[in-house]
C-alpha positions in Angstrom: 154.4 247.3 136.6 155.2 243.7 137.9 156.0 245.1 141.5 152.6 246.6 141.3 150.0 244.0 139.9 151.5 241.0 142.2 150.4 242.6 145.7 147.2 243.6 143.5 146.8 239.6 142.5 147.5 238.6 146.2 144.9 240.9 147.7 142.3 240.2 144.9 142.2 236.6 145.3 142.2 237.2 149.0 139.2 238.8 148.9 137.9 236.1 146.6 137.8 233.4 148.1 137.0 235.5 151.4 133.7 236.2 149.4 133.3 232.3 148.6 133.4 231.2 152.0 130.7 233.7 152.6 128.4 232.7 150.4 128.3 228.7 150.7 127.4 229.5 154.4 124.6 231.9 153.5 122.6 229.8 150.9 123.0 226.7 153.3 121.4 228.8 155.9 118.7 230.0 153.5 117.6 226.6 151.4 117.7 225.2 155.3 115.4 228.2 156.6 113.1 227.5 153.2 112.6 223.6 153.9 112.0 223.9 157.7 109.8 227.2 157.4 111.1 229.8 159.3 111.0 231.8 155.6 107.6 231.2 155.0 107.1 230.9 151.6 104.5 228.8 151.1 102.5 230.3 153.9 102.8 233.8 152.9 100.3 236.3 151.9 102.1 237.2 148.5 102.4 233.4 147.3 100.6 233.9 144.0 103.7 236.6 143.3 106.0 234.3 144.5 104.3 231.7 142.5 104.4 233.6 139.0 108.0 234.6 139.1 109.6 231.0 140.0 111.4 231.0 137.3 113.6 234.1 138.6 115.3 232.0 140.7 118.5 231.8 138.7 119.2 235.0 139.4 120.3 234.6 142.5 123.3 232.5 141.5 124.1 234.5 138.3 124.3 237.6 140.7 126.5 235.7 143.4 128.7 234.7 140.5 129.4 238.2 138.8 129.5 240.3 141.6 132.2 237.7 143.3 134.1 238.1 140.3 133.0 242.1 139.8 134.5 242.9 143.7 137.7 240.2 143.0 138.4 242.7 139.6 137.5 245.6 140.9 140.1 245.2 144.3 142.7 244.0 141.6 142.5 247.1 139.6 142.0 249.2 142.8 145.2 248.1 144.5 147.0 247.5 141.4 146.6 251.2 140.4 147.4 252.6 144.0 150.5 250.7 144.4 151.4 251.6 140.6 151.0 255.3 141.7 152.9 254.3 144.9 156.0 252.7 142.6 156.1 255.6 139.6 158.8 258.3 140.2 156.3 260.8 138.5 153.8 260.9 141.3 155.8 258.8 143.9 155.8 262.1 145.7 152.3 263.1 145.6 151.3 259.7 146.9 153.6 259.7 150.0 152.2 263.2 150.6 148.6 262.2 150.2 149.3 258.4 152.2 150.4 260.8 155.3 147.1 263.1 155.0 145.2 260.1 155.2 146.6 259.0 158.0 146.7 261.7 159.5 143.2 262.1 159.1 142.5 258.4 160.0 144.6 259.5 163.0 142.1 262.7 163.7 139.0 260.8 163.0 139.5 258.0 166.1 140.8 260.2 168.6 137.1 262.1 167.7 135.6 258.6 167.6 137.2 257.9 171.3 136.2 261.1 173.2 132.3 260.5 171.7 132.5 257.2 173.4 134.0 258.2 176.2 131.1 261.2 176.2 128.7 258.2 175.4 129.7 255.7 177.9 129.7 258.4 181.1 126.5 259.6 180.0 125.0 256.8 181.4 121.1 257.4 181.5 121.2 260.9 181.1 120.1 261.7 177.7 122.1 264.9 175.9 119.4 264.8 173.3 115.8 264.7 172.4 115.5 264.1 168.8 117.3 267.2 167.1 117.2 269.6 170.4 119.4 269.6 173.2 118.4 268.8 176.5 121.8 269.4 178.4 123.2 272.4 176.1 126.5 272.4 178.2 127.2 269.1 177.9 125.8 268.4 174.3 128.7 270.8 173.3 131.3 268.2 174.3 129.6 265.9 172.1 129.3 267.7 169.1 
């Protein structure tokens, strides 16, 4: 079980302070965007609404606090619980068998991925499709 939570732990706290980094940049860039007024606030047409529900605003920090540590538990449990499946005899075998039919879907899934682009990038300025009907039927059958 060891084998299996420490890669868990590693990734987890990873993708913790990954998601602290993130934030500190974001609400700088938002209290900054509030004091200079490119977020009008104070200029807006729903002030009054804004004005009545000030008190809300520690909400914002309580939510950047839980799901940080919601997304850090849930990738712990996530890849502790894959790699324990990974380690176990009982379904070491199932796992391999289902780790090679994802990638060989992942596998599937961007060679489709690189003929659409390839279909994309020589169609240029010719248009395949108008809406939901087909303009070039021919060609559109590449495509999809």
């Amino acid at each position: 079980v060891r084998t299996a939570l420490i890669p868990a732990f590693v990734i987890s706290t990873i993708v913790g302070i990954i998601l602290f980094l993130l934030y500190i940049p974001s609400y700088v860039s938002l209290t900054l965007k509030y004091r200079s007024g490119v977020l009008g606030s104070l200029k807006s047409d729903n002030f009054t609404q804004y004005r009545n529900s000030v008190d809300t605003i520690y909400t914002t920090l309580g939510s950047s606090l839980f799901s940080l540590i919601g997304s850090t538990v849930l990738f712990f449990v996530l890849f502790g619980s894959i790699n324990f499946l990974f380690i176990w005899p009982f379904s070491k075998t199932f796992m391999t068998a289902l780790a090679a039919w994802v990638v060989g879907l992942m596998i599937v899934i961007a060679i489709k991925y690189a003929i659409e682009s390839c279909i994309r990038y020589r169609q240029g300025e010719e248009n395949l499709f108008q809406s939901f009907y087909r303009t070039k039927p021919s060609k559109s059958n590449l495509k999809t």
